[in-house]
C-alpha positions as a Markdown table, in Angstrom:
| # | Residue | x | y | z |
|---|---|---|---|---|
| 1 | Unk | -34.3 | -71.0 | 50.4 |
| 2 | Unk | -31.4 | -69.6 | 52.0 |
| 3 | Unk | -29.6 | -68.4 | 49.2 |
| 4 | Unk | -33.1 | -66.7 | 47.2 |
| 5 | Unk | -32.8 | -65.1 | 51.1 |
| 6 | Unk | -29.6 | -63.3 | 50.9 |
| 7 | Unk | -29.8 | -63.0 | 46.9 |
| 8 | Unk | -33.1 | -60.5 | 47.4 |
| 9 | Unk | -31.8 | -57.6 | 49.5 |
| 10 | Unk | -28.6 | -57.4 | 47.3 |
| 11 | Unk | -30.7 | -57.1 | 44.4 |
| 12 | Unk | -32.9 | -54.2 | 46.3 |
| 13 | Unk | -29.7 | -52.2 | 47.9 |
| 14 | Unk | -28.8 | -50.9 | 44.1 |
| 15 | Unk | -32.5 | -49.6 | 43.2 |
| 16 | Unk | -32.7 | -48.3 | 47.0 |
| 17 | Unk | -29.5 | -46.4 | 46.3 |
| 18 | Unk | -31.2 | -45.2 | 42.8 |
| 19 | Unk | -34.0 | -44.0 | 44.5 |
| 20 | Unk | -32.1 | -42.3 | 47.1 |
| 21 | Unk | -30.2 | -40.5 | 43.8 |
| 22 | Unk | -33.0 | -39.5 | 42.1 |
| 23 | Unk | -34.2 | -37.2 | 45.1 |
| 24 | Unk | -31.4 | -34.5 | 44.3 |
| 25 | Unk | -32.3 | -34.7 | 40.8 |
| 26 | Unk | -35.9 | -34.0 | 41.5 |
| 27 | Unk | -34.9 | -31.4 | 44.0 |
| 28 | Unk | -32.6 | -29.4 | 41.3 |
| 29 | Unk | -35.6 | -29.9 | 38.6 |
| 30 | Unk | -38.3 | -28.4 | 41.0 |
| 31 | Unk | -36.1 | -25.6 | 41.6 |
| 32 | Unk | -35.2 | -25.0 | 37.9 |
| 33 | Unk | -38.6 | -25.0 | 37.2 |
| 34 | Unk | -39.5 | -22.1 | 40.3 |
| 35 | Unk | -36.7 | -20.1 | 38.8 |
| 36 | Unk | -37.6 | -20.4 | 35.0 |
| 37 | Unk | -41.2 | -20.2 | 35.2 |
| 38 | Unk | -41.4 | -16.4 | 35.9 |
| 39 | Unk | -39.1 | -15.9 | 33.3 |
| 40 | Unk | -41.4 | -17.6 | 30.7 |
| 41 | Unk | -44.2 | -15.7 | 32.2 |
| 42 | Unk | -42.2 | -12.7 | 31.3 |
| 43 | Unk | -41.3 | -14.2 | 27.5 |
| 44 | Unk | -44.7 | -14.5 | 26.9 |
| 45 | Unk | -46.4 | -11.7 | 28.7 |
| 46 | Unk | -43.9 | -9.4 | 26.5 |
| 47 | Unk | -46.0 | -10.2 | 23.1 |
| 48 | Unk | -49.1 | -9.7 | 24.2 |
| 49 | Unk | -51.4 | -6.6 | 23.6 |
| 50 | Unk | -52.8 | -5.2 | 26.2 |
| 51 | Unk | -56.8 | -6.4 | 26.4 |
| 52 | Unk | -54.9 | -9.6 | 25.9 |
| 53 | Unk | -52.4 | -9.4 | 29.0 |
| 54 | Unk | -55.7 | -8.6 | 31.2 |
| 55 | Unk | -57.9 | -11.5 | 29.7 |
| 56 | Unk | -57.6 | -14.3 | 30.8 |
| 57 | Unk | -54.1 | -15.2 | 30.6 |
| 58 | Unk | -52.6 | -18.9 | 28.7 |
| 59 | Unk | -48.6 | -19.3 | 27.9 |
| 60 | Unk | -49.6 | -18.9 | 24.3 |
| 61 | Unk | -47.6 | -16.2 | 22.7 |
| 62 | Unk | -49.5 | -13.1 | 21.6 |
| 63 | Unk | -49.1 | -11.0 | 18.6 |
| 64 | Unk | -48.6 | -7.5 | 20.1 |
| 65 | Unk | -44.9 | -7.7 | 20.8 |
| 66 | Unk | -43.5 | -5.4 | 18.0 |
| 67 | Unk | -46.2 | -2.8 | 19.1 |
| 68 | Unk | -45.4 | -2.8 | 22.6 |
| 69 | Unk | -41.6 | -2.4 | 21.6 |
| 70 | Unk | -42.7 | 0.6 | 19.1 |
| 71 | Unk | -44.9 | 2.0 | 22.4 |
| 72 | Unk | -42.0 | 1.6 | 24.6 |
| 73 | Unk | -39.3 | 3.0 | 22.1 |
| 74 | Unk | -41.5 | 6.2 | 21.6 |
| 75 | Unk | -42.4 | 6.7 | 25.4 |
| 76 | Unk | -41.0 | 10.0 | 26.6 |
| 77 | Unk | -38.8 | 10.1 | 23.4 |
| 78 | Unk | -37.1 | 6.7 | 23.8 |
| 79 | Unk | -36.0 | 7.5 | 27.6 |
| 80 | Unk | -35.9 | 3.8 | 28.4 |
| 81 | Unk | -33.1 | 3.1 | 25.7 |
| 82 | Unk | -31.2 | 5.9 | 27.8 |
| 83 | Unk | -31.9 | 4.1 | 31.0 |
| 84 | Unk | -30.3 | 1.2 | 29.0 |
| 85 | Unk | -27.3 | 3.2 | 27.8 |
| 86 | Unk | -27.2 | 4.3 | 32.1 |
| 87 | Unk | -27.2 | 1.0 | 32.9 |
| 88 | Unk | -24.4 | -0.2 | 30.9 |
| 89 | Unk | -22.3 | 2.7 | 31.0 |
| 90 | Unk | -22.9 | 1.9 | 35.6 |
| 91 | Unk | -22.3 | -1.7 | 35.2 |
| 92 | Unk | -19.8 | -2.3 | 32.4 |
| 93 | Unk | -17.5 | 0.9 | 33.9 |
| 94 | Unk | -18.0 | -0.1 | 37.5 |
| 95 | Unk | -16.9 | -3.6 | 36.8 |
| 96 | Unk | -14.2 | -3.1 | 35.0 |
| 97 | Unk | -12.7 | -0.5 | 38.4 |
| 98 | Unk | -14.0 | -3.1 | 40.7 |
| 99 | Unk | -12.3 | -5.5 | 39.0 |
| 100 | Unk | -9.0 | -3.8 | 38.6 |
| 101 | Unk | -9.0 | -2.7 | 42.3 |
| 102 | Unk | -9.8 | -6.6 | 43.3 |
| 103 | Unk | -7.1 | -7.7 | 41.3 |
| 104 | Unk | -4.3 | -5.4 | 42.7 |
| 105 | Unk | -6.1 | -5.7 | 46.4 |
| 106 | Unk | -6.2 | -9.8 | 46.3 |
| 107 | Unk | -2.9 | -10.2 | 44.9 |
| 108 | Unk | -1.0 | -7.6 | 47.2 |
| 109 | Unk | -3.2 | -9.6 | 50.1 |
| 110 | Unk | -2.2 | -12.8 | 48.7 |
| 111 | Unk | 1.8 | -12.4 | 47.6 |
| 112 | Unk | 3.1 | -9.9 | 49.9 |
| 113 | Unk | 3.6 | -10.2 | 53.7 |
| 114 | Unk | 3.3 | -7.2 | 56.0 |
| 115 | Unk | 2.1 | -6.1 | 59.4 |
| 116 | Unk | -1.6 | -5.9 | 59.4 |
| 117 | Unk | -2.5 | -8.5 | 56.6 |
| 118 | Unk | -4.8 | -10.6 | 58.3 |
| 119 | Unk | -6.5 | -7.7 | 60.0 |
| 120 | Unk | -7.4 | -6.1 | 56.4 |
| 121 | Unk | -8.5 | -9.3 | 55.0 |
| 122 | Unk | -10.7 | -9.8 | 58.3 |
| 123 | Unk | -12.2 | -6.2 | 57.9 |
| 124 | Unk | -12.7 | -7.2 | 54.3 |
| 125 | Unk | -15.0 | -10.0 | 55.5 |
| 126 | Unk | -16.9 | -8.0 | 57.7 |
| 127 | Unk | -17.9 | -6.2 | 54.7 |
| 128 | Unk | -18.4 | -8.6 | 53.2 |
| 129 | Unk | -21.3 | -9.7 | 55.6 |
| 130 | Unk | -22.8 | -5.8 | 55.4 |
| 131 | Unk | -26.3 | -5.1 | 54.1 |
| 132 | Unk | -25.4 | -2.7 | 51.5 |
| 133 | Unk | -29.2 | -0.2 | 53.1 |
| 134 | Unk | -26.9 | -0.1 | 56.0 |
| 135 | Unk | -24.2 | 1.8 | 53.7 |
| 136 | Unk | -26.3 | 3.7 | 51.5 |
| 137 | Unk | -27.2 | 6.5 | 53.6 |
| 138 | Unk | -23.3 | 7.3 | 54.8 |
| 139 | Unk | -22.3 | 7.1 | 51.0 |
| 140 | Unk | -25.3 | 9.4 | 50.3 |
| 141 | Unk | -24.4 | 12.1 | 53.2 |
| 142 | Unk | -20.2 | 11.6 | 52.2 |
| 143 | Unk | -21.1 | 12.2 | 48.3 |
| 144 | Unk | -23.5 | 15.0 | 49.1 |
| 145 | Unk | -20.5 | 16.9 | 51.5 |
| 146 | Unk | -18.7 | 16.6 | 47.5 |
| 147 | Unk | -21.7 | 17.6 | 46.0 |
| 148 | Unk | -21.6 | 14.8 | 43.5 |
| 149 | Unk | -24.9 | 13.3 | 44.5 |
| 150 | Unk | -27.3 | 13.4 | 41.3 |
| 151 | Unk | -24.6 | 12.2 | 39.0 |
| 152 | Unk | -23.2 | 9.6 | 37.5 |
| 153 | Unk | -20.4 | 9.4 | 39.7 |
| 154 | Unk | -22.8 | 9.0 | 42.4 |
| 155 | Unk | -23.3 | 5.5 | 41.0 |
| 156 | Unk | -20.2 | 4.6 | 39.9 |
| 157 | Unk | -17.9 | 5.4 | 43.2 |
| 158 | Unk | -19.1 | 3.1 | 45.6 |
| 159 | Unk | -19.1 | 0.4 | 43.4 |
| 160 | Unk | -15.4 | 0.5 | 43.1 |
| 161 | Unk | -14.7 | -1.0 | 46.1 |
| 162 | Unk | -16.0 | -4.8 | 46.4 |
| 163 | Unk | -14.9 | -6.5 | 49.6 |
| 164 | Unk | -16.4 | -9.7 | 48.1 |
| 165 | Unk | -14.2 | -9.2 | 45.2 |
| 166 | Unk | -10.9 | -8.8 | 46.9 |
| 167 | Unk | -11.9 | -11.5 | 49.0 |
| 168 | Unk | -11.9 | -13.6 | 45.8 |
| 169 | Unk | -9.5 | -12.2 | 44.1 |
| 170 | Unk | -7.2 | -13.3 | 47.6 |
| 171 | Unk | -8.1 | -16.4 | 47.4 |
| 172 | Unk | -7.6 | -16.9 | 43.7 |
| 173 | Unk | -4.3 | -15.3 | 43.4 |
| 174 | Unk | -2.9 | -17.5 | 46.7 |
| 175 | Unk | -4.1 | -20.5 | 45.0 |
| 176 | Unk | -3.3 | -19.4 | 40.9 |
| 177 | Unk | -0.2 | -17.6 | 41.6 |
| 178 | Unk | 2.5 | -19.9 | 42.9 |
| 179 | Unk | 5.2 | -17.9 | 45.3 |
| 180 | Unk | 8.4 | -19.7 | 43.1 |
| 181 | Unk | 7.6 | -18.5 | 40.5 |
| 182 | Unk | 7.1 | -14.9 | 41.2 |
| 183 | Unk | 10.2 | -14.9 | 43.1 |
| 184 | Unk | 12.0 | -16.9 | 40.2 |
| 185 | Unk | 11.1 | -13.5 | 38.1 |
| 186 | Unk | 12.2 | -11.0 | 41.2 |
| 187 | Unk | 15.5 | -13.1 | 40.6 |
| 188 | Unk | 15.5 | -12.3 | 36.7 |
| 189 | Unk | 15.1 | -9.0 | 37.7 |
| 190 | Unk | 11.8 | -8.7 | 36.8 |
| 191 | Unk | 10.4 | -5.5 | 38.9 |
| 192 | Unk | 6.7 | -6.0 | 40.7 |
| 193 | Unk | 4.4 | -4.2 | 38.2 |
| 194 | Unk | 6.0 | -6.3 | 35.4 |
| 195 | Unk | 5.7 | -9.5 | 37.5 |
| 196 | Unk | 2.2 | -8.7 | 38.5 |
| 197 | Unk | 0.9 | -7.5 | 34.4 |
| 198 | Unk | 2.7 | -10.2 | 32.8 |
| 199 | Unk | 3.0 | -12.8 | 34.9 |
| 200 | Unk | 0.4 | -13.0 | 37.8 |
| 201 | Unk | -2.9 | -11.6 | 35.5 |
| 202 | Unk | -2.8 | -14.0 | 33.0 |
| 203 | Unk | -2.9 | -16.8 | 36.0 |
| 204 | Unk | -5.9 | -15.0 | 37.6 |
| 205 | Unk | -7.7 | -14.2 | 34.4 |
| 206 | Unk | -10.4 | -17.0 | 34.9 |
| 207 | Unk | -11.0 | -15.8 | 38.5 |
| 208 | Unk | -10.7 | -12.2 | 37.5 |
| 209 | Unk | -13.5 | -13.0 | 34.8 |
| 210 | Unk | -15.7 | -14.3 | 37.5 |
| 211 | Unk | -15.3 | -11.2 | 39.3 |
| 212 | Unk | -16.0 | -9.1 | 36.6 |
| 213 | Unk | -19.2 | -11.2 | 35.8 |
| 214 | Unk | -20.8 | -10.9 | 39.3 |
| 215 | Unk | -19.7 | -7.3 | 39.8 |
| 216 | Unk | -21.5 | -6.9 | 36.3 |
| 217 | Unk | -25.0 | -8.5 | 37.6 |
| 218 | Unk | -24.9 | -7.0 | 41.3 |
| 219 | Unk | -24.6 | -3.6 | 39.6 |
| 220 | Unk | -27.1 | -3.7 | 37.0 |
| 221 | Unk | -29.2 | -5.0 | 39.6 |
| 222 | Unk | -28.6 | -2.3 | 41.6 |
| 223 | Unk | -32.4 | -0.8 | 42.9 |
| 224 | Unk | -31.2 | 1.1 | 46.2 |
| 225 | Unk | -28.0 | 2.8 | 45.1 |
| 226 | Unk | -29.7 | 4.6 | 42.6 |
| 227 | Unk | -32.9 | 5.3 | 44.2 |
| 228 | Unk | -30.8 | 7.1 | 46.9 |
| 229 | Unk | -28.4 | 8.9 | 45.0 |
| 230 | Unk | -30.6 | 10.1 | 41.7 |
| 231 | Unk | -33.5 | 12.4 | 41.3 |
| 232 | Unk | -33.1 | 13.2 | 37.7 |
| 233 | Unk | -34.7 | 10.3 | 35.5 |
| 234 | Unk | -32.7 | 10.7 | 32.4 |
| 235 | Unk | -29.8 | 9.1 | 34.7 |
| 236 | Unk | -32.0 | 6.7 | 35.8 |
| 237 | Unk | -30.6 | 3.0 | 35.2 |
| 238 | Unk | -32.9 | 0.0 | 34.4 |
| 239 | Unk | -34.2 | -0.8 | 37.8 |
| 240 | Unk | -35.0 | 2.5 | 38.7 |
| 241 | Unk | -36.7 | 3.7 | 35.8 |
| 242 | Unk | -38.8 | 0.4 | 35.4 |
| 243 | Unk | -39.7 | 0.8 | 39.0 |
| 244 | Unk | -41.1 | 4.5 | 38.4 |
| 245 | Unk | -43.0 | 3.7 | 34.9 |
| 246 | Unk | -44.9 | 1.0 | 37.2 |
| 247 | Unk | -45.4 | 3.4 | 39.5 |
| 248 | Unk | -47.0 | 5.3 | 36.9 |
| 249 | Unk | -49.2 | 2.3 | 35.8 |
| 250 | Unk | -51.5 | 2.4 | 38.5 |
| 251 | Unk | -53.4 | 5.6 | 37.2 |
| 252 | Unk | -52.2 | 4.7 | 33.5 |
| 253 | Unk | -52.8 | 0.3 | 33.3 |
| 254 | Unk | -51.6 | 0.3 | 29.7 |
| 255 | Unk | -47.9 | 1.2 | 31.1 |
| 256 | Unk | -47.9 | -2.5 | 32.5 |
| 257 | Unk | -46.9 | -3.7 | 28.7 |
| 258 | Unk | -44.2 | -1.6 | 28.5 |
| 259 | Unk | -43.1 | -2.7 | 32.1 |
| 260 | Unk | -43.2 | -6.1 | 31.0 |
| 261 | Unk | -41.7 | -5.4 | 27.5 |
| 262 | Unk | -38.9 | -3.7 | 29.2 |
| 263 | Unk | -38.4 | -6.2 | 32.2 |
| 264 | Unk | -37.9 | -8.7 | 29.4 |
| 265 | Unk | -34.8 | -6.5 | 27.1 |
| 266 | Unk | -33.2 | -5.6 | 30.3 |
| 267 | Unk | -32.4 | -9.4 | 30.3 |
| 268 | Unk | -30.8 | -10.3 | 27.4 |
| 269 | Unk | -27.6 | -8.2 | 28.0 |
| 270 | Unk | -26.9 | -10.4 | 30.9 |
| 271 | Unk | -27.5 | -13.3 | 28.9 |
| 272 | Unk | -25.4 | -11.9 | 26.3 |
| 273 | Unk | -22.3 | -11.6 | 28.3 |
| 274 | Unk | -22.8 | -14.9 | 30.2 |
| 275 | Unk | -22.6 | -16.3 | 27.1 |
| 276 | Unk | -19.5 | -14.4 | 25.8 |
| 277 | Unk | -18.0 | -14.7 | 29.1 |
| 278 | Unk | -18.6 | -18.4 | 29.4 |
| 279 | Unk | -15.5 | -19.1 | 26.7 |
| 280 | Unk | -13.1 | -17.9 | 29.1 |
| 281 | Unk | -13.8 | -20.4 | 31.4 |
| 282 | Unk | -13.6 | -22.8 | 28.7 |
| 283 | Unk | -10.0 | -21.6 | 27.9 |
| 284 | Unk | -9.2 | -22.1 | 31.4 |
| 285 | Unk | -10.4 | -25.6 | 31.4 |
| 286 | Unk | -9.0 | -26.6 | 28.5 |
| 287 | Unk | -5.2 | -25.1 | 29.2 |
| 288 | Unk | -5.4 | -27.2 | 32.5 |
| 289 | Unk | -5.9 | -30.3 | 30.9 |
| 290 | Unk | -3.4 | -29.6 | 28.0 |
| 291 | Unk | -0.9 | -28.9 | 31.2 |
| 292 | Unk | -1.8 | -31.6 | 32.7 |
């Protein structure tokens, strides 16, 4: 009796402790699902016609896809391909100088020693922790006193600077970029623009590639910037002109296809690169086992 006593509990502690495991399992799979069902709602509302989209709805795909692309290619004469063309030309050229100035920024933050260090990299935090609508308006009144407001350097300028991305870059550089060896190559006589393009970017490449990617998404994301800065639509980017062509569909209700048609293509390039991206991370992973 005493032994079927303390045999039962030990036998119920593992399937408690299962149990306990499963919960952030079903925690992760409840949230996958909130985050992926809008985007199937999107998939799916993108091939419908429109007397279909405003019956009653089902998750069975329509057959009105390649007409709402042809409708949405020939609105305006093909002006959302250009906000496309806007969008990559802010995202992929901002991110590459945001990038560039986080890599420079972090590593001088990280490597060098000077008076004042820790009080950038605490300013850098702080800004960090800004809402960009609190910065939009200054940048809006400094750009207008340069009377580059209504361009595409409107855009592009006050992306350059990322406090978040120096602040990574920092902490990737102090932690990728061991101190020996950079002053092994001062020793060689290795000067610090060589040391820092041949030596320290290839160390930071993984963490400069994360950089790059989030920089990519925060800017073609980007509603407010451009809402404050542009008035003409043909530099519209994404956001901005999908957010006036629904504006336009409440008079016109057939514009809601092409809102959902384009809501659905502005997606894939960010898939696209997460996907390309994704290999360097895989390069990374595998070098650091092969040193290991």
């Amino acid at each position: 009796m005493s032994a079927a006593a303390t045999t039962r509990p030990a036998g119920q502690g593992p399937r408690r402790r299962r149990g306990i495991a499963l919960l952030p399992t079903a925690a992760l799979l409840l949230g996958a699902v909130y985050c992926l069902v809008p985007v199937a709602w999107v998939l799916v509302a993108a091939t419908k016609a429109g007397d279909e989209l405003f019956s009653t709805f089902t998750f069975a795909p329509g057959s009105g896809f390649l007409d709402n692309l042809d409708e949405l290619t020939a609105y305006r004469d093909g002006v959302y391909w250009r906000w496309m063309v806007n969008s990559v030309l802010y995202s992929g050229v901002g991110a590459l100088l945001s990038t560039a100035v986080s890599a420079l920024s972090g590593y001088a933050l990280a490597i060098y020693r000077f008076r004042g260090r820790e009080t950038i990299f605490n300013g850098l935090l702080a800004g960090v922790l800004m809402p960009p609508v609190i910065l939009a308006v200054p940048q809006y009144l400094l750009l207008a006193e340069a009377e580059l407001t209504d361009s595409h350097l409107s855009v592009l300028l006050p992306v350059v600077l990322s406090p978040y991305g120096i602040y990574l870059a920092r902490i990737y550089a102090a932690a990728a970029v061991p101190e020996d060896v950079v002053e092994a190559a001062r020793i060689d006589g290795s000067g610090e623009w060589r040391i820092f393009t041949n030596l320290a970017l290839p160390m930071m490449l993984p963490g400069l590639v994360t950089i790059f990617l989030f920089q990519f998404v925060a800017i073609w994301n980007n509603f407010l910037l451009p809402f404050v800065m542009l008035s003409d639509d043909e530099k519209f980017p994404l956001t901005l002109g999908l957010y006036t062509l629904l504006n336009q569909g409440a008079d016109r209700p057939a514009l809601y296809t092409l809102v959902i048609t384009g809501a659905l293509l502005a997606v894939l390039p960010l898939i696209a690169l997460f996907l390309f991206i994704q290999r360097f991370w895989s390069l990374d992973l595998l070098t650091g086992a092969v040193k290991s």
